[in-house]
Every structure is written in structure tokens, then in C-alpha cells.
DRENFI-159308 format. One record per residue (C-alpha): x, y, z; chain; residue in three letters. Coordinates in Angstrom, 3 decimals. Layout:
BEGIN
<r><c1>X</c1><c2>Y</c2><c3>Z</c3><cadena>A</cadena><residuo>ALA</residuo></r>
...
# end
This chain:
BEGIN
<r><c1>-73.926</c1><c2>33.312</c2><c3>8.839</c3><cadena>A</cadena><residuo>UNK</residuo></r>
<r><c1>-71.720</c1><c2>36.351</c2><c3>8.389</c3><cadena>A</cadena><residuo>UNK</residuo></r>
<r><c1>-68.548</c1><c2>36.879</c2><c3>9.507</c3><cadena>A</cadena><residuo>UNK</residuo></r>
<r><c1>-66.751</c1><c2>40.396</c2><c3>9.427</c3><cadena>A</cadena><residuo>UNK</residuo></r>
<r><c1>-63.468</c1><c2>41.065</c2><c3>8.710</c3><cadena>A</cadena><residuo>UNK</residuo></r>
<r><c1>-61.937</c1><c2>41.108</c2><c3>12.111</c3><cadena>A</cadena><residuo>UNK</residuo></r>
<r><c1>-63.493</c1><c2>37.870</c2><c3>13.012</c3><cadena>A</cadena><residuo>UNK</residuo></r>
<r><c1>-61.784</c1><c2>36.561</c2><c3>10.200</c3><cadena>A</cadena><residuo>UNK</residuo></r>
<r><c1>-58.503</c1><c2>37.972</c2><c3>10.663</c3><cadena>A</cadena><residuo>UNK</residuo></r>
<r><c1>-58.850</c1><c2>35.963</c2><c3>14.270</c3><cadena>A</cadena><residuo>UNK</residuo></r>
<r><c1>-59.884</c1><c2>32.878</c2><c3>12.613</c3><cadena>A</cadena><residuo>UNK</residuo></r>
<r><c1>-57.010</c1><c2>32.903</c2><c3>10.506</c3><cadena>A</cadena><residuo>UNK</residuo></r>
<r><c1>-54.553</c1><c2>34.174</c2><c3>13.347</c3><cadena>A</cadena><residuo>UNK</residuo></r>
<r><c1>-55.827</c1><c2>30.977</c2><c3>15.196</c3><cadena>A</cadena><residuo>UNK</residuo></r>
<r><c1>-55.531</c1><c2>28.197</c2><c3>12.687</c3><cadena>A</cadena><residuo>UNK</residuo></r>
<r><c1>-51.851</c1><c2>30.061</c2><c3>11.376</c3><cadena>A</cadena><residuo>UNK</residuo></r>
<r><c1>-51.064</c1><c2>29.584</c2><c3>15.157</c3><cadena>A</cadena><residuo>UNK</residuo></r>
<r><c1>-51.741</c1><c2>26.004</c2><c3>15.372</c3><cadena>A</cadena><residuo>UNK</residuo></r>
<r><c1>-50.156</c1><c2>24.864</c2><c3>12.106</c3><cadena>A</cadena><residuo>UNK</residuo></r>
<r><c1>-47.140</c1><c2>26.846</c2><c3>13.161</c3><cadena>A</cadena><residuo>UNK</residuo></r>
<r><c1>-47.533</c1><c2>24.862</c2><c3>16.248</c3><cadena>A</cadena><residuo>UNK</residuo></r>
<r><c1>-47.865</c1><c2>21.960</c2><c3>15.219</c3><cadena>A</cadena><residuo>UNK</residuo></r>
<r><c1>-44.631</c1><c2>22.150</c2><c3>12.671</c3><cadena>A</cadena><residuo>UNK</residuo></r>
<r><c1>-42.993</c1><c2>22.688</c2><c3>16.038</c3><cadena>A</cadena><residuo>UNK</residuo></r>
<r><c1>-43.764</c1><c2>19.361</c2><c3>17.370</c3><cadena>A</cadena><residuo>UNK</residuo></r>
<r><c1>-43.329</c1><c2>17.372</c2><c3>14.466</c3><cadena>A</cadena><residuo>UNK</residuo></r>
<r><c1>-39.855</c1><c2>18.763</c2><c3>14.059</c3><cadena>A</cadena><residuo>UNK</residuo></r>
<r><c1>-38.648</c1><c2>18.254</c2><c3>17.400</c3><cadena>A</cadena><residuo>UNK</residuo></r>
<r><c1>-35.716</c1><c2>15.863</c2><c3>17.946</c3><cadena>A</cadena><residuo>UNK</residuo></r>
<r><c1>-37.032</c1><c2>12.693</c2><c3>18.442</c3><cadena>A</cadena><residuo>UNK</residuo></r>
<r><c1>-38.883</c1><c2>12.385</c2><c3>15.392</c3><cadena>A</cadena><residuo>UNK</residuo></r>
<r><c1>-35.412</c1><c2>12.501</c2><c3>13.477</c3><cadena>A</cadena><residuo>UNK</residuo></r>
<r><c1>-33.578</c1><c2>9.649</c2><c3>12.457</c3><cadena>A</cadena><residuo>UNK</residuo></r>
<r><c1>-30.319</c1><c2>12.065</c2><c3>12.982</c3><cadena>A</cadena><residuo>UNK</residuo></r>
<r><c1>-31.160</c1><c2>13.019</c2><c3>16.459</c3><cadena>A</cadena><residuo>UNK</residuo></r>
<r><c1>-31.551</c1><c2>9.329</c2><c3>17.398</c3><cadena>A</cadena><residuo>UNK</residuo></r>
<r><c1>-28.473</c1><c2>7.949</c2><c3>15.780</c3><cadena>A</cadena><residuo>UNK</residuo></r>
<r><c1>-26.647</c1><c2>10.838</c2><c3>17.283</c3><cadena>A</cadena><residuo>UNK</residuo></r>
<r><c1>-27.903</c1><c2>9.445</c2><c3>20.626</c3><cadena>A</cadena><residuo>UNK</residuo></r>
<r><c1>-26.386</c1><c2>6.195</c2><c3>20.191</c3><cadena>A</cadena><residuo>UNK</residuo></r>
<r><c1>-23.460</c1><c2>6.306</c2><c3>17.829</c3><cadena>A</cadena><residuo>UNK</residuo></r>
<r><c1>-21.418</c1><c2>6.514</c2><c3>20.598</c3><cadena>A</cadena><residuo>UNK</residuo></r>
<r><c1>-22.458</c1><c2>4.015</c2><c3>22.997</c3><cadena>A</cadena><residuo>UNK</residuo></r>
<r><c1>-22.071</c1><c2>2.369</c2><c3>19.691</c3><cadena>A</cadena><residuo>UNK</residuo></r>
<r><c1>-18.770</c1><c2>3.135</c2><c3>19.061</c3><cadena>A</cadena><residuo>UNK</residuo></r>
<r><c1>-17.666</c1><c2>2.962</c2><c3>22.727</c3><cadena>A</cadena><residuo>UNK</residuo></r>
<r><c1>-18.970</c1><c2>-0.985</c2><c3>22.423</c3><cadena>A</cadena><residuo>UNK</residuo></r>
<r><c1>-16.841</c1><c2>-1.881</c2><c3>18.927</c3><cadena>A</cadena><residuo>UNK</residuo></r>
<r><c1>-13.944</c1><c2>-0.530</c2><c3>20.711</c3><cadena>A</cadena><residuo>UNK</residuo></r>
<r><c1>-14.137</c1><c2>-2.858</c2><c3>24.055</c3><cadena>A</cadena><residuo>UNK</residuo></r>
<r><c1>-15.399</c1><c2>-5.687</c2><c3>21.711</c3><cadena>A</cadena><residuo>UNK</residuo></r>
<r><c1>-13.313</c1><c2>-4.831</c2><c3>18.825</c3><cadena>A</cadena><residuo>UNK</residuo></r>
<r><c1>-13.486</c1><c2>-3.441</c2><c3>15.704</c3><cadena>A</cadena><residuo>UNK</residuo></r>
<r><c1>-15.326</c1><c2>-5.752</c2><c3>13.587</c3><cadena>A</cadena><residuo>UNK</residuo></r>
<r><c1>-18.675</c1><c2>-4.340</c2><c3>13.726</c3><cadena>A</cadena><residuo>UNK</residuo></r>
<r><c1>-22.510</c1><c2>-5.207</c2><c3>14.923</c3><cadena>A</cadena><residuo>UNK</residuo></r>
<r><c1>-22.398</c1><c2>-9.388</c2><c3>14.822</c3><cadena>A</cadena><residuo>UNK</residuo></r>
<r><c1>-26.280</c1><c2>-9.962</c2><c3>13.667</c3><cadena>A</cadena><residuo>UNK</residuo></r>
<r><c1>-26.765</c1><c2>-11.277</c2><c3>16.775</c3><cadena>A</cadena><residuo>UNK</residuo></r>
<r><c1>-25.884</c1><c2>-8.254</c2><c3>18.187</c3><cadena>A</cadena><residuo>UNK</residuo></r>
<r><c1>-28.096</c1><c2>-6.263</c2><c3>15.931</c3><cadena>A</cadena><residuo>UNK</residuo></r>
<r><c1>-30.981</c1><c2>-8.254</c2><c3>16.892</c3><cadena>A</cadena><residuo>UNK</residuo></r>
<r><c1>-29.880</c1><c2>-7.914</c2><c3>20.583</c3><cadena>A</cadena><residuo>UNK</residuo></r>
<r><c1>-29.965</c1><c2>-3.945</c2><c3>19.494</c3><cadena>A</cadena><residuo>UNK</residuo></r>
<r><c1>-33.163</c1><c2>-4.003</c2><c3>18.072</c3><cadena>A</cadena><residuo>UNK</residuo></r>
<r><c1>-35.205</c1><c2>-5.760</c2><c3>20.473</c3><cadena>A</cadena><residuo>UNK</residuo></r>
<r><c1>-33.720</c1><c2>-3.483</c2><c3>23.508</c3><cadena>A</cadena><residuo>UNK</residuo></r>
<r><c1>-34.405</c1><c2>-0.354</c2><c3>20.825</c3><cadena>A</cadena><residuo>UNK</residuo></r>
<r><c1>-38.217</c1><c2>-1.731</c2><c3>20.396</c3><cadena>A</cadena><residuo>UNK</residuo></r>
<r><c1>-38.621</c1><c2>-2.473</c2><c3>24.080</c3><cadena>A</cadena><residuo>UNK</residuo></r>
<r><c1>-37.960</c1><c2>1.356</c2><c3>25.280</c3><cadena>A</cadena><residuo>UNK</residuo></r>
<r><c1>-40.097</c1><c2>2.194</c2><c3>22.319</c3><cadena>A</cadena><residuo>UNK</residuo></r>
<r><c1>-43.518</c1><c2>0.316</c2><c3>23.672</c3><cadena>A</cadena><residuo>UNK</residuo></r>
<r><c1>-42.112</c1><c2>1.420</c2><c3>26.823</c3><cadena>A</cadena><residuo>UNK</residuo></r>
<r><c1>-42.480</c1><c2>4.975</c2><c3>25.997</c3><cadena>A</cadena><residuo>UNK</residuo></r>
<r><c1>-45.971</c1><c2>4.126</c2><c3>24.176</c3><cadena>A</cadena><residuo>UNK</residuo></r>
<r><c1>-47.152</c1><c2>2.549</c2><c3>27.208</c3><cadena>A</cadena><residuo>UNK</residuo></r>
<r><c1>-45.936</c1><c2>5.454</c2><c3>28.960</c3><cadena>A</cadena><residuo>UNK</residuo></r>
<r><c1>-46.647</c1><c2>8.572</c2><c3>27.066</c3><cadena>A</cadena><residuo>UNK</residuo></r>
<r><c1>-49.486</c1><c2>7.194</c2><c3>24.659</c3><cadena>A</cadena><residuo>UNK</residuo></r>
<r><c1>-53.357</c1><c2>8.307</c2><c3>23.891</c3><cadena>A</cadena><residuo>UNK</residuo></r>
# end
């Protein structure tokens, strides 16, 4: 099978198109660690201060985790293939 040279050019246009695309997605916001800990840094910080300064007990880390794995299946559940 030939192809000519404009085909090509399109074929190439195309694919360029959906890698660029597809960079797009996979640097959007909630794929980065920053844009996520920018989202709750201050709910974070907001808690210490009511609580006190001492930091994350582990209990409430675990308390933070579970509620942070919960929205995430959430989200799955919601927004999965």
C-alpha cells in the first residue's frame, strides 16, 4: 500500500495532535502532588491552629488518610472506565 506525501503529512498531523493532547491531560492539576497539597495545606494548617501547634498525631494521619482514600474510590467509582 502506498501512501503519498500529503496523506502522510495528515497522518503525522494526527498522531502529533494526539500526543500533544494527551501531554495536556497528563499534566493537568490533579495528577500533581503540588496541586493536591496546595489543596489541603490549608485546611491543614487552619486544623493545627484550632488544635494546636504540635502537628498531625498518627492517629490523625490515619484519620487523614482513610478520608483522603475514601474520596479517591469515590471519584473511581464515579469517574472510572
Amino acid at each position: 500500500m502506498k501512501i503519498t506525501k500529503r496523506q502522510l503529512r495528515r497522518i503525522i498531523q494526527e498522531e502529533k495532535s494526539k500526543l500533544q493532547e494527551q501531554r495536556v491531560r497528563n499534566e493537568a492539576g490533579i495528577f500533581s502532588e503540588d496541586y493536591i497539597y496546595d489543596l489541603l495545606v490549608d485546611e491543614v494548617d487552619l486544623y493545627l491552629r484550632e488544635e494546636g501547634p504540635a502537628g498531625l498525631t498518627r492517629i490523625e494521619q490515619d484519620m487523614m488518610r482513610a478520608a483522603l482514600m475514601g474520596a479517591f474510590r469515590n471519584i473511581v467509582e464515579d469517574y472510572g472506565l
